[in-house]
N, C-alpha and C positions, 0 to 999 in steps of 0.2 A: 504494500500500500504506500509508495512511493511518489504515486502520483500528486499533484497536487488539483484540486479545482476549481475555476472562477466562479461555479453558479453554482446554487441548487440542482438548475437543469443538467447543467453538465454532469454532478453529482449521481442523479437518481438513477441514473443505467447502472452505475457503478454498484450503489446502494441494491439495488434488485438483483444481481448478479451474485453479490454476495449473501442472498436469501433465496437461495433455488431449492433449497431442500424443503418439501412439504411439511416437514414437523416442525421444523423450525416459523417458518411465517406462521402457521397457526397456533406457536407458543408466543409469536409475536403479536399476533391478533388477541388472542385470550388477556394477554398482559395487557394489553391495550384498553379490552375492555374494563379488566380490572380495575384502573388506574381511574377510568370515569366513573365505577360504582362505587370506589374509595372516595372520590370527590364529591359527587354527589350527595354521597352520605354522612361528609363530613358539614358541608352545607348546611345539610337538611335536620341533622340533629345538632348541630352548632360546635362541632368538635374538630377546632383546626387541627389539633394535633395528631387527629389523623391522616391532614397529607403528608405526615412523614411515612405514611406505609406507601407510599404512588412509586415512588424509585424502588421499594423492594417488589413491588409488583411488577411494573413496568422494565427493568434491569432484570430481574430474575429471571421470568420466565423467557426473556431474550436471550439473555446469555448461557440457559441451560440448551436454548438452542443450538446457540452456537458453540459451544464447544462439545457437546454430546451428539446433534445430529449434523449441522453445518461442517462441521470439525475444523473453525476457521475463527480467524479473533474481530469480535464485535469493533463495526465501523467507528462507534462510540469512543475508542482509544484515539483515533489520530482525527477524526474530523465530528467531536461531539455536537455543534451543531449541526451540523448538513443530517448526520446521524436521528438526531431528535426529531428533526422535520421529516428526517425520512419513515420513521416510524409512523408517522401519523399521517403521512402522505400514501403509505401504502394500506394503509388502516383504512382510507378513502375509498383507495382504491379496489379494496380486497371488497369493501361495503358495495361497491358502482359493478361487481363483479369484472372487473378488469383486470386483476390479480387472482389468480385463484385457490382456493384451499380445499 
């Protein structure tokens, strides 16, 4: 992961590429949802301090992805932004059915 990238766009091929394995995107999706049911519910019963479980949900189930099925080290290390938008952009996407799981 050497590369470097000026865009998002130029990003998100790279980002997809490195989630081609089935288990993994749908540990990335389920975490995904996670992180909105911990938000929500923190919200909703007035308990900020549980977004501090969004990262162990959100990170966890990603990176169980990626090192047990992807067998590849999470984008998250060298381009933790583009990483975070990617997650939630594929999140969209996987929802538009353009992604599939």
């Amino acid at each position: 992961m050497s590369k470097r990238f000026n865009s998002f766009t130029e990003f998100y091929p790279f980002y997809l590429a490195e989630h081609s394995n089935l288990t993994c995107r749908r540990l990335h999706f389920a975490g995904t949802w996670l992180v909105i049911a911990v938000a929500i519910t923190a919200i909703m019963l007035r308990k900020p301090m549980l977004l501090l479980l969004t990262p162990v949900f959100g990170y966890g189930f990603a990176w169980i992805g990626h090192f047990f099925f992807e067998h590849n080290k999470p984008a998250t290390f060298k381009y933790p932004l583009y990483s975070l938008a990617g997650d939630w952009v594929m999140w969209k996407d996987i929802m538009a059915g353009k992604v599939k799981i």
